[in-house]
LOTI-796216 format. One record per residue (C-alpha): residue number from 1; x, y, z. Coordinates in steps of 0.25 Angstrom, whole numbers, plus 2048, in hexadecimal, padded with zeros to 3 digits. Example, Ala and Ser with C-alpha at 12.3 -4.5 7.8 and 13.67 -1.06 7.14 Angstrom:
BEGIN
[node 1, [831, 7EE, 81F]]
[node 2, [837, 7FC, 81D]]
end
This chain:
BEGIN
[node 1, [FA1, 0F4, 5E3]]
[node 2, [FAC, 0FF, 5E1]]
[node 3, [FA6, 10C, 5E7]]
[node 4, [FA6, 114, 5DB]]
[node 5, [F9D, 109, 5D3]]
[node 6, [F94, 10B, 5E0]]
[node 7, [F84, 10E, 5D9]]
[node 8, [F80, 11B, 5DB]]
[node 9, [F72, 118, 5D4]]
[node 10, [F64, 11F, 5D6]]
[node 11, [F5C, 11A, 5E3]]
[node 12, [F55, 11F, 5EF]]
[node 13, [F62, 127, 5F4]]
[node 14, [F64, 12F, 5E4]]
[node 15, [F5B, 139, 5E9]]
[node 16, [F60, 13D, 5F5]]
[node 17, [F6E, 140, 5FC]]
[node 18, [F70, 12F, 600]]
[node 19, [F79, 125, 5FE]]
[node 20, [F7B, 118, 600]]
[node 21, [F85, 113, 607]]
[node 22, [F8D, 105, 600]]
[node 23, [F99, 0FF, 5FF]]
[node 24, [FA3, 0FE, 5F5]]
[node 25, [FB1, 0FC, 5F2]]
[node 26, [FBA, 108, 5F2]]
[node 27, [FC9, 10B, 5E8]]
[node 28, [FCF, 103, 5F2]]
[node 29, [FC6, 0F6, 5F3]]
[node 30, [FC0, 0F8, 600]]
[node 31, [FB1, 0FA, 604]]
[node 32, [FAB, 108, 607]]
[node 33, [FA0, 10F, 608]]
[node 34, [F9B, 115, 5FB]]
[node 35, [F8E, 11D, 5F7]]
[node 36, [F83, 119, 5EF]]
[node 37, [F77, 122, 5EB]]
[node 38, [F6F, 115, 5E5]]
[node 39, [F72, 108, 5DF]]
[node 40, [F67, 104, 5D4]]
[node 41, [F66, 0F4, 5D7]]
[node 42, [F64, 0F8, 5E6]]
[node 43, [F58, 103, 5E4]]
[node 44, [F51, 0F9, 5D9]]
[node 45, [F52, 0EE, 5E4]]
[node 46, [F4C, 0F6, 5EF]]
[node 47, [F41, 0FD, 5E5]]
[node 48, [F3E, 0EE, 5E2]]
[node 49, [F3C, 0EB, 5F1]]
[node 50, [F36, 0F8, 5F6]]
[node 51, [F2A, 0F4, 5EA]]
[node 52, [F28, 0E8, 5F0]]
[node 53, [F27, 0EB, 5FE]]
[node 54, [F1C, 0F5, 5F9]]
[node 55, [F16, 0E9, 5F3]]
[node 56, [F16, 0E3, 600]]
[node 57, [F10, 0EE, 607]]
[node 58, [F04, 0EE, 5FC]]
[node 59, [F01, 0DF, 5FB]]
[node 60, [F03, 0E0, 60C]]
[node 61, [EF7, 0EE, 60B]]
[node 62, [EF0, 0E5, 602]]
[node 63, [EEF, 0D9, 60B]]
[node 64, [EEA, 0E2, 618]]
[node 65, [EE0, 0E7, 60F]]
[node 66, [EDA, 0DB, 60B]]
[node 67, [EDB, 0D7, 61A]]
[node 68, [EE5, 0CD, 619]]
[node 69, [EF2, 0D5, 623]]
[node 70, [EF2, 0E0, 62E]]
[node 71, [EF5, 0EC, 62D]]
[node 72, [F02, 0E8, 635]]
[node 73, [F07, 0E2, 627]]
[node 74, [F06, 0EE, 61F]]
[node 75, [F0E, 0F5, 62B]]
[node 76, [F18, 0EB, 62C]]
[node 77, [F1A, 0EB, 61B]]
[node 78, [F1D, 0FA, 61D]]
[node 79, [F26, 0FA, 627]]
[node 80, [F2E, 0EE, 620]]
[node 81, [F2D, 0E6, 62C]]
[node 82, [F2B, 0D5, 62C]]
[node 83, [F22, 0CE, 638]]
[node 84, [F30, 0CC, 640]]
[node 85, [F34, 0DB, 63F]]
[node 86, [F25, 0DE, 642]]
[node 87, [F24, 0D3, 64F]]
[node 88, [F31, 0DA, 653]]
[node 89, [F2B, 0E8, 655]]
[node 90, [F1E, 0E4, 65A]]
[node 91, [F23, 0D9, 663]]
[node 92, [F1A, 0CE, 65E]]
[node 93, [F1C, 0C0, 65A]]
[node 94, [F1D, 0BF, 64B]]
[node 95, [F12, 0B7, 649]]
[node 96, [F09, 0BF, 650]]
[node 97, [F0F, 0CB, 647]]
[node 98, [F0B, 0C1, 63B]]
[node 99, [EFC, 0C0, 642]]
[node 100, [EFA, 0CE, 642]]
[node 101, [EFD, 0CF, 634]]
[node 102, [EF2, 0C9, 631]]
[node 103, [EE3, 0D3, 631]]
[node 104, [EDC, 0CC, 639]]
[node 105, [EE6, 0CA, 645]]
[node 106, [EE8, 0D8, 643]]
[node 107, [EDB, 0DC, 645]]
[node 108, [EDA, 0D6, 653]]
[node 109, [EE8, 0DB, 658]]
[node 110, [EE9, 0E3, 665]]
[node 111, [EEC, 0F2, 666]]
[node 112, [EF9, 0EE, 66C]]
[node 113, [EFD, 0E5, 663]]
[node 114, [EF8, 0EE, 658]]
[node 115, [F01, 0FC, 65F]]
[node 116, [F0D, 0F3, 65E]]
[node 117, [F0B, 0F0, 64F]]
[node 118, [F08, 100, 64D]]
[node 119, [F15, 104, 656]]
[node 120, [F1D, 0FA, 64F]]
[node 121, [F19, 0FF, 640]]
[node 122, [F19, 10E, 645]]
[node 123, [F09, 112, 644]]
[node 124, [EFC, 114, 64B]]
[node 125, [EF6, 109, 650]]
[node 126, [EEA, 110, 645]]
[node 127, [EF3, 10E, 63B]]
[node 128, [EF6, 100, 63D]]
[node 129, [EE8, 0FC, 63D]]
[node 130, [EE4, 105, 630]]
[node 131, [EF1, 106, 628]]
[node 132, [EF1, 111, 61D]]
[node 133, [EF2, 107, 612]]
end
């Protein structure tokens, strides 16, 4: 794209002093930095994806309501981690991180296995056990 077609479309940065840093082709044919305060396609697409993460997060509230999952899948939804990422921080095999998603396993979880899930997601340990959902 040459620089001066570069979008300059309403999104998250219109509002605010940001640009988006991209690259386009300058006069002379080589590649450069340009500045773009938005790009519709690009804020329609993560609009789309942001709506379905929140779907997620309410299907996932759901399912720990009916006690189907932990409280350690509502956390984990929120802070757009996966069980590797989560095993990662708490130092736990992944198929006991899959475990403990699970109510029942949860339930029965030690206060030191349970700390390392509440340090990893970043609240109280009151906070894992009653999430504000």
């Amino acid at each position: 794209m040459k620089k001066e077609d570069v979008p300059q479309d309403e999104s998250c940065f219109s509002h605010t002093n940001m640009k988006e840093v991209v690259y386009a082709v300058d006069k002379d044919g080589k590649y450069g930095k340009a500045l773009s305060s938005g790009w519709d396609a690009k804020t329609i697409a993560l609009n789309e994806s942001l709506e379905l993460i929140e779907e997620q997060l309410r299907e996932t509230i759901q399912k720990i309501k009916q006690g189907e999952l932990s409280p350690i899948a509502y956390y984990m939804e929120l802070q757009r981690m996966d069980v590797v990422v989560l095993s990662g921080y708490v130092g736990l095999w992944q198929w006991r991180v899959k475990r403990h998603l699970k109510a029942k396993t949860f339930k029965k979880l030690s206060e030191k296995i349970l700390k390392k899930y509440a340090e990893a997601f970043e609240v109280s340990l009151e906070e894992l056990k009653n999430p504000k959902i």
